[in-house]
C-alpha positions in Angstrom: 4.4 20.7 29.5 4.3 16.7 28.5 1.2 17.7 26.1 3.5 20.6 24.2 6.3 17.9 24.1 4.1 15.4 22.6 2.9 18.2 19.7 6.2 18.6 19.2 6.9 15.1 19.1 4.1 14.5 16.4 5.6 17.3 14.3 9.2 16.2 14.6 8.0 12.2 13.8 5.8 14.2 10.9 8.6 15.6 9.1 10.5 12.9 9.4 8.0 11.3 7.3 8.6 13.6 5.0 11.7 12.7 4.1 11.6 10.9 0.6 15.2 9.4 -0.9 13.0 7.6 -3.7 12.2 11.1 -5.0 15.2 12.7 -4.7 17.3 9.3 -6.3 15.6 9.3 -9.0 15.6 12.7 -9.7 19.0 13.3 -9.3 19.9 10.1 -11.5 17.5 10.4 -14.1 16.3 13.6 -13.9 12.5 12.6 -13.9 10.1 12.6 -10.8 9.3 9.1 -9.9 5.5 10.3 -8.8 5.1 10.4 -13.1 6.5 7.0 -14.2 6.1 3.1 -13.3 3.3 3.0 -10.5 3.2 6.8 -10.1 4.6 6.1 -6.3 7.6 7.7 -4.3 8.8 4.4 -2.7 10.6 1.1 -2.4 8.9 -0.9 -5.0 8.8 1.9 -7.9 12.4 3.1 -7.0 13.5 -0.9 -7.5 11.6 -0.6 -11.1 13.5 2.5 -12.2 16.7 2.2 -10.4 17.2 -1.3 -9.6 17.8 -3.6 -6.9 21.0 -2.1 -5.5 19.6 1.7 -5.2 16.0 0.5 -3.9 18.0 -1.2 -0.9 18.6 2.2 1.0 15.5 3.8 0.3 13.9 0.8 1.5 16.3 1.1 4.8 15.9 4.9 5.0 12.4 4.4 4.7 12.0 1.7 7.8 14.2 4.1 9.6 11.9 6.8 9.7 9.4 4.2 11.2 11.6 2.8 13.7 12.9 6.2 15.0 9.3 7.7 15.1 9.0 4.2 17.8 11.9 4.9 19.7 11.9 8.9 20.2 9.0 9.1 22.6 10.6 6.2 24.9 14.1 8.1 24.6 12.1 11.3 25.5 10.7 9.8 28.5 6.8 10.3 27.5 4.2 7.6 28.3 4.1 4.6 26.2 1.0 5.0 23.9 2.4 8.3 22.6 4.0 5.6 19.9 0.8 5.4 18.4 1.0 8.6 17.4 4.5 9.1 16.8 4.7 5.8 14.4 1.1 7.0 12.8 2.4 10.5 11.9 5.6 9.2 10.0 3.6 7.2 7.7 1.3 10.4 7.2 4.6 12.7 6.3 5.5 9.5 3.9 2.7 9.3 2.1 2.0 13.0 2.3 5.6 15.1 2.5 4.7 18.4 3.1 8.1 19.8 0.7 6.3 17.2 -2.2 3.0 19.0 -2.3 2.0 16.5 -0.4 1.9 13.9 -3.0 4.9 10.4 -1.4 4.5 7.1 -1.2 2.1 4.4 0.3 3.7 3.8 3.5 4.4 0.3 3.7 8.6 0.7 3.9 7.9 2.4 7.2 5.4 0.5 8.1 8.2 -2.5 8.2 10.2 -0.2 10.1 7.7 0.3 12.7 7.0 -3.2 13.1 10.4 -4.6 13.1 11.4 -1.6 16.0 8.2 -2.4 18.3 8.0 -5.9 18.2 11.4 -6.8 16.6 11.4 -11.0 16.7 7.9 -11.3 15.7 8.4 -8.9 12.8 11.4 -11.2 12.0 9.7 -14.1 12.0 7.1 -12.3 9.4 9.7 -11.3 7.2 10.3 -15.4 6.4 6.8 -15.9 4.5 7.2 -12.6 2.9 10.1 -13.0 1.4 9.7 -16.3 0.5 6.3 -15.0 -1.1 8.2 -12.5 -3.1 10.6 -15.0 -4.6 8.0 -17.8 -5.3 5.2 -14.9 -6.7 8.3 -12.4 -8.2 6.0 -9.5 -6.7 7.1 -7.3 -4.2 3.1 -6.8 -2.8 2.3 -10.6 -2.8 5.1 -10.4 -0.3 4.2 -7.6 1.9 0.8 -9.0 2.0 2.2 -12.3 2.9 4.3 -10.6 5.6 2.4 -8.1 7.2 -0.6 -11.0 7.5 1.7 -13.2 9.3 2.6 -10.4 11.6 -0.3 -9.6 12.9 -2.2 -12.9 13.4 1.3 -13.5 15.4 0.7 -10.9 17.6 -3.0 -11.8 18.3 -1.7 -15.1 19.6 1.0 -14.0 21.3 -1.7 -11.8 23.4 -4.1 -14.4 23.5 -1.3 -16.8 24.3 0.8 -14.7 26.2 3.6 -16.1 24.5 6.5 -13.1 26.2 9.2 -14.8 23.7 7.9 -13.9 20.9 6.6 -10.4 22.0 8.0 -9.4 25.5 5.1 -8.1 27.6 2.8 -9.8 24.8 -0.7 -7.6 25.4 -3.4 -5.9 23.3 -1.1 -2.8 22.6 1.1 -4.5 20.0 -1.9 -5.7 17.8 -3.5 -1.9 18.7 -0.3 0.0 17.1 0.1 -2.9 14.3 -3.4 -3.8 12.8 -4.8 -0.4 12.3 -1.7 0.9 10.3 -1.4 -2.0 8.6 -5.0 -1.9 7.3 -4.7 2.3 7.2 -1.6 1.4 4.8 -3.2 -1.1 3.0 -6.6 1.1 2.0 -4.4 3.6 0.7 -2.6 1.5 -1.5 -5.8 0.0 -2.9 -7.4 3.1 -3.3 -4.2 4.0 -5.8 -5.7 0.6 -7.6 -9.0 0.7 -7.4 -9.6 0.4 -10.8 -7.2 -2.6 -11.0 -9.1 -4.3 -8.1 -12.0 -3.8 -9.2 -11.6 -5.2 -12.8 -9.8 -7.8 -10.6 -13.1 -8.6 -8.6 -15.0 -8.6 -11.6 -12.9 -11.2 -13.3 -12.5 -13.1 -9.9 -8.8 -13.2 -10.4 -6.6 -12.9 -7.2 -3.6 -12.5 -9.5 -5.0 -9.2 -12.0 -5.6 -7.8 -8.2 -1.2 -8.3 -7.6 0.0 -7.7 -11.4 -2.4 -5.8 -12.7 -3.4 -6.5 -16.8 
């Protein structure tokens, strides 16, 4: 029975994944699918490019919600507590690959912060500082998330090593073991959608081509 609830879990964490406002905003307000202009992607970042600032805002909380309710469902359920690995993994798989978009979304990082911010909420706060102050000093959106997600994690490793229970209550290897891997599983993806960019990057040896592009 706990094995067909988890299934179902997955599924219902999946398709809520899936659930993409950046597509259907932009479609509905300028008629064009957001997968075929700016950066090609179905999220935050390219929604703020075509949209601006103050229609990016809910995707970019709609987004995070899908990751923080794919963290809370299997505790409100009453399954075991590493089922949130795979809960929190299979909403960033229906975001970036939405079974009613052909499976073609977004990269994953908006519900990535929603993730983070659910399961280890004042450490994920404290990582949004540097990021955002990255994104106003750099004016680019993935200097910041960079900045933030790098600060998250290394706080979490200390915090385990540390044991420092007020910054992560019950600070242990589990927080690091949900965050790390779907931080870097979010950040291939996105540099596989630039690959050519980062490699011209490495060729030129410039950190910035890698962040703007040419």
């Amino acid at each position: 029975m706990e094995i067909a609830s988890i299934i179902l879990l997955a599924l219902a964490a999946y398709l809520i994944g899936c659930i993409s406002p950046s597509y259907y905003l932009v479609r509905y307000i300028k008629h064009v699918d957001i997968r075929r202009v700016g950066s090609n992607n179905a999220g935050t970042l390219n929604t703020f490019r075509e949209l601006g600032p103050w229609w990016a805002l809910p995707v970019l909380l709609i987004d995070a919600g899908k990751g923080a309710i794919a963290v809370a469902l299997p505790s409100l359920i009453g399954l075991p507590w590493w089922v949130v690995y795979i809960t929190a993994t299979c909403a960033i798989l229906g975001h970036n690959w939405p079974v009613l978009l052909k499976f073609r979304g977004g990269k994953g990082a908006a519900s990535l912060i929603g993730i983070c911010l659910a399961y280890v909420p004042l450490a994920g706060m404290v990582a949004a500082i540097p990021g955002v102050i990255t994104v106003f000093l750099a004016r680019n959106g993935i200097a910041g998330l960079v900045a933030g997600f790098a600060t998250l994690n290394i706080l979490l490793v200390v915090a385990w090593v540390f044991d420092l229970n007020g910054l992560v209550p019950e600070a242990s290897w589990r927080q690091p073991l949900l965050c790390l891997p779907l931080t870097l599983f979010v950040a291939a993806i996105y540099g596989i959608s630039i690959r050519g960019q980062l490699l011209e990057a490495i060729r030129q040896r410039s950190v910035r081509k890698a962040l703007y592009g040419p």
